[in-house]
N, C-alpha and C positions, 0 to 999 in steps of 0.2 A: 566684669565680663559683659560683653555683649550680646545681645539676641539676633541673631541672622537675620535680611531681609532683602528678599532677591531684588532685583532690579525691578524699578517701579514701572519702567516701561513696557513690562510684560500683564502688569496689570490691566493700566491704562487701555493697551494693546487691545484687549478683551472685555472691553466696556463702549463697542460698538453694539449700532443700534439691531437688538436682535425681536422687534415685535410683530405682530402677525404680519404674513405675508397677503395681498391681496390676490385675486383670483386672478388667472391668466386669462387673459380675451380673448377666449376660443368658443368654437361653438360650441365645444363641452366640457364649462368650467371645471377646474381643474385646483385644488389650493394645493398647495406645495406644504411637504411636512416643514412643521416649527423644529430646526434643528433642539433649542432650547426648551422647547415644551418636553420632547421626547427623552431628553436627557433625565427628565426627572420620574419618567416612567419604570418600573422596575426591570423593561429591558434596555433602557438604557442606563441604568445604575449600572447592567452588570456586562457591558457589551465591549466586546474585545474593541484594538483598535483598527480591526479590518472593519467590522461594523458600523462604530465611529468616523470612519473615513466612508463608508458607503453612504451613510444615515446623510454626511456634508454632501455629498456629491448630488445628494439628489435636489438638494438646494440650489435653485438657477436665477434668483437675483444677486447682482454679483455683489453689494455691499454687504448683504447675509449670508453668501459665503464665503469671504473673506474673514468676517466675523468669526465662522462655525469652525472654518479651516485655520484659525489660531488658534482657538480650542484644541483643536484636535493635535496639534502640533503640543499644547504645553502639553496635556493629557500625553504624548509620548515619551517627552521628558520627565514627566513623572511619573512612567512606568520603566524607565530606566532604560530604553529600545535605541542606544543609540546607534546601530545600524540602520535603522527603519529613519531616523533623519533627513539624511542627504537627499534622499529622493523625495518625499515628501515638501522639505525646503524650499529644494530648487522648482519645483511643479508650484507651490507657491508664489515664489516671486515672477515665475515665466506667467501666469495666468492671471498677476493682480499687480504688477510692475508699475502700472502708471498710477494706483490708487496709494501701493507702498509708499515710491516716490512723493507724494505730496503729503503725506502722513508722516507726522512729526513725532510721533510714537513707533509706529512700523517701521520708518526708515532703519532708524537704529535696529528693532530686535532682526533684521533680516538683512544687516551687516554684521551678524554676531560671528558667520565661520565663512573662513576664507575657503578657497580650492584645495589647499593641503589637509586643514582638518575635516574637510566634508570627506577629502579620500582616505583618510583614516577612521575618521565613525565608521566608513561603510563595509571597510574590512578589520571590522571590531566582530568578537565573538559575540552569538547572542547573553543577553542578561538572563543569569539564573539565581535561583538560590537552591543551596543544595545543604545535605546532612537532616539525620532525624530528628523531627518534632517532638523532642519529647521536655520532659519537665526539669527546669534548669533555675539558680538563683546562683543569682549573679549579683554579687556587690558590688556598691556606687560607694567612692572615693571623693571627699571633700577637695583633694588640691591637684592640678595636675601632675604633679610629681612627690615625694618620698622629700623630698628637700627644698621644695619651692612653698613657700608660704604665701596665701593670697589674702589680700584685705576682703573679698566679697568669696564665698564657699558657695560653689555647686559641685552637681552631680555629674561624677568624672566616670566614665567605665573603661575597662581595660579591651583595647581591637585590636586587632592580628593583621597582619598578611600572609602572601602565600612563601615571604622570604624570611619568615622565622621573625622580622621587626614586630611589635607591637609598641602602642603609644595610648594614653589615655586621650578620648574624646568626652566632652561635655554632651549627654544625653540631651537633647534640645527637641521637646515637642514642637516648640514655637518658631524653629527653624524649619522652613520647605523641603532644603536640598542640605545631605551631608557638603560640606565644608573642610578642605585638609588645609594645616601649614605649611606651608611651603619646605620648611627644612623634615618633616612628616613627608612629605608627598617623594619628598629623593629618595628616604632610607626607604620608602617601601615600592621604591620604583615606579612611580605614575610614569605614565607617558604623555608631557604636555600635547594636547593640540596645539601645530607651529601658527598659527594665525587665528586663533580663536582668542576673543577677549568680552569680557561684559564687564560694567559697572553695578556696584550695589549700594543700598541703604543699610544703616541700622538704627534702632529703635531710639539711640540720641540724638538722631538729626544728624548723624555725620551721612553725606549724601556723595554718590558718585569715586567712590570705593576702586578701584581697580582693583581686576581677580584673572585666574585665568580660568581653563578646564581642561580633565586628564581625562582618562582613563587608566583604573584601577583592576590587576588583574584580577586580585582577589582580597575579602575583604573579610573576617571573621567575629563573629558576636556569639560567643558562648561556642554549641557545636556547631550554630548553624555558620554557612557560609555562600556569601555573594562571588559571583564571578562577573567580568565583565562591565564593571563598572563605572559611569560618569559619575565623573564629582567635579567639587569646584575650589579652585585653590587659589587662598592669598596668604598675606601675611599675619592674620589672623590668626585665634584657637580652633582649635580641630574641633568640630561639631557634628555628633550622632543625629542628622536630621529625620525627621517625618517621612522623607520619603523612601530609606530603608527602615523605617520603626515598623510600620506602618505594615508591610513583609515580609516581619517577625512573626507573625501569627499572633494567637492570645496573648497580653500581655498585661502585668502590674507593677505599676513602680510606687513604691512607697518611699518614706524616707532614709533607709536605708538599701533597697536591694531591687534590678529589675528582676522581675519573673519571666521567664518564659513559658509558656503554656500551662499558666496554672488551672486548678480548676474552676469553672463558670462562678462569676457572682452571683449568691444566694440572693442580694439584694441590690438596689440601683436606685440611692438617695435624690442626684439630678442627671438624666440621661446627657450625654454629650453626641453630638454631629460631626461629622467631619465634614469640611464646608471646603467643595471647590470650585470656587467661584471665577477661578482666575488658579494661574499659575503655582500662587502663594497658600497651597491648603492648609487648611488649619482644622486642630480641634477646639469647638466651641460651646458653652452651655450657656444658657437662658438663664441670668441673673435681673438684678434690681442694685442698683448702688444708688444709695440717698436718694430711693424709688422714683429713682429713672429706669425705665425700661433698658438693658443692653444687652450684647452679646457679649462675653469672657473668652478669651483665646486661653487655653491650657497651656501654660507657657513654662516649661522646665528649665528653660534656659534662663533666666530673667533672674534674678537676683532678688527680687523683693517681693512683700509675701503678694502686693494688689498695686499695680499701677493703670494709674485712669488716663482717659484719654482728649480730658479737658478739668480745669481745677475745679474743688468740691467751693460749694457753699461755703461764704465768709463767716456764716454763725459755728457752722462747723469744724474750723481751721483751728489747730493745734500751734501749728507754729510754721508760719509760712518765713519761706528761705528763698532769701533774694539772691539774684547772679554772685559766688564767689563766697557764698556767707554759710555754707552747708556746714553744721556742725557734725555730719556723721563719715565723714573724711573721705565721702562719695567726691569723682573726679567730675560728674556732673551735676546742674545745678536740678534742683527740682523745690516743691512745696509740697509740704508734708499738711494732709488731713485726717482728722476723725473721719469716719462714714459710718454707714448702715448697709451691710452687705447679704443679700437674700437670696438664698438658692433652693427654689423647690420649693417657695413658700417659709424656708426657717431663715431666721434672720439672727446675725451676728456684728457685733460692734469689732470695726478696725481702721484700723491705721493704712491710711495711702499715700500714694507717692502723684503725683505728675511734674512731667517734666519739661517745661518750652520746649518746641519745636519737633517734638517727636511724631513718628513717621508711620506710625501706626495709622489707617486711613478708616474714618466715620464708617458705621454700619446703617444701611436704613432698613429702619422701624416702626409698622404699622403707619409708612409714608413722607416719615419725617426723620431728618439726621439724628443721630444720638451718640454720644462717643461710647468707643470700645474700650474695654480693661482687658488687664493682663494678668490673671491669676500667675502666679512666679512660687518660683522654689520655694522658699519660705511656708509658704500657703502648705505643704507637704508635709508640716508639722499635726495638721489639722485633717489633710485629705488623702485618700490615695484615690489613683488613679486607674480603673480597670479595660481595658482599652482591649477593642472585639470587633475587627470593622468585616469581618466574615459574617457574622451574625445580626449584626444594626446592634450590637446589646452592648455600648460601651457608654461608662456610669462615672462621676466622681463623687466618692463616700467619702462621709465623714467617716476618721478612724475612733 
């Protein structure tokens, strides 16, 4: 299996330059707010997206709000508002046309929806999610199906629609955006957008992916239930991504079962962040691998228990595997190492993967690059997961 990874261009996109602004030269200086200073304030953690769109607008150098106002745009896609789009979009492009144009990242993400899918975003029902909170366990399925045997086992959970179909989805923390297949996305009726298309990555280096995007009338996890729904469809496995996980409420997954709203963790071995830095959120903890400083993306979807994101130390190499020589019947190549894995201060001996060319992108760290790891399923033999982004109180324990 694969780990989703949306289009790099939306990254990119939002790694314009956003540092102070200087004063206006007037005769009564004036600084204009730091879109991105305020974000990290506690009313901008929790600020609708009329807020978000005010907070940009008051920004009037146009390279910083350009910058602020793609923010604010992924931030709507990953609140699910796809009627709030079209407007948004097109106010976009009509205010920063000639900067998009010469930007070689923007061009693309603001060719993503033609005139027919922006008129159907905009007469899309609002995004809800509906049905009571209440406490629910839910098993996770090693294979997508009752009769499909898979070489690599993750976590499959069973989703509904509103036409009686259900199909199992691969729970994927490390996925941004849920993901349907395409023969998935007929029986439960998506409705493609007719001119909308984006390309994506995945975590093996395959790059530039064709997908499309639907909407979803309705979409079910346990009692609760999404209406209204963007998603993104290829030919791919179906993927429970982050960005409905995430408005689930409380949540635990261990290695067998997610939870829904269980009770608070008593305890909280290494806290985890939800980091959105860019389109691609993710959750993250403060680790040490062969005491390197890095950040660990919580990755459900990933198949193995630690994959790095640059090869370990030659003293500590186990058995390194050259293009095409994988003895573990993996269809991609990687090099398998010993490490030293430390979270929270407790430190554990394991086994990792890296893989040429994967697409997972450097985290910086106290000013300097450092690769990212991929805690992956396996890892769940050891950890579970308690995931609380109402409260900031989201942990991953050892079991």
């Amino acid at each position: 299996m694969k780990t989703f990874a949306l289009l790099a261009l939306f990254a990119s996109a939002l790694w314009l330059t956003t540092g102070a602004i200087s004063a206006a030269p007037t005769k009564a200086p004036v600084v204009e707010p730091d879109f991105y200073q305020w974000l990290e304030t506690e009313q901008g953690r929790n600020a609708s997206l009329a807020q978000l769109r005010q907070q940009c607008d008051a920004v009037l150098d146009a390279t910083k709000n350009l910058s602020c106002s793609v923010t604010v745009f992924a931030r709507m896609l990953e609140a699910k508002a796809a009627n709030q789009l079209p407007e948004y979009y097109l106010a976009i492009k009509d205010k920063h046309a000639r900067a998009i144009e010469a930007n070689p990242d923007l061009k693309p993400l603001f060719s993503t929806f033609g005139s027919e899918s922006l008129a159907m975003l905009a007469s899309t029902g609002s995004f809800s999610v509906n049905g009571l909170a209440r406490h629910e366990v839910l098993p996770l399925h090693p294979y997508a199906d009752d009769f499909y045997i898979a070489d690599q086992v993750l976590p499959f959970i069973e989703v509904g629609a509103a036409n009686g179909v259900s199909a199992r989805f691969v729970l994927d923390t490390g996925a941004p955006q849920t993901r349907v297949n395409i023969a998935t996305a007929k029986q439960m009726g998506i409705r493609l957008l007719p001119d909308a298309h984006y390309r994506y990555n995945t975590f093996y280096g395959e790059k530039g992916l064709a997908a499309r995007l639907g909407i979803l009338g309705s979409l079910r996890v346990g009692s609760r239930e999404f209406r209204n729904v963007l998603v993104f469809v290829s030919d791919r496995e179906n993927l429970l991504g982050l960005d409905l996980l995430s408005k689930l409420g409380r949540l635990k997954i261990t290695q067998r079962a997610l939870e829904l709203n269980p009770p608070p963790a008593r305890r909280c071995d290494a806290p985890i962040a939800y980091s959105r830095l860019d389109l691609n959120q993710r959750l993250v903890v403060a680790a040490q691998l062969d005491r390197r400083a890095t950040l660990a993306i919580i990755d459900t979807g990933n198949v193995d228990y630690l994959t790095a994101g640059s090869p370990g130390r030659q003293e500590s190499v186990v058995q390194a595997l050259t293009p095409g020589s994988s003895s573990s019947g993996d269809n991609y190549h990687f090099q398998r190492f010993d490490g030293l894995l430390a979270l929270q201060g407790e430190s554990m001996a394991v086994t990792y993967k890296y893989y040429p060319g994967f697409t997972i992108p450097p985290s910086l760290m106290d000013g300097r690059y450092v690769p990212s790891i991929l805690l992956g399923w396996r890892a769940f033999k050891d950890f579970e997961l308690n995931l609380d982004l109402t409260s900031g109180r989201s942990c991953l324990n050892k079991v």
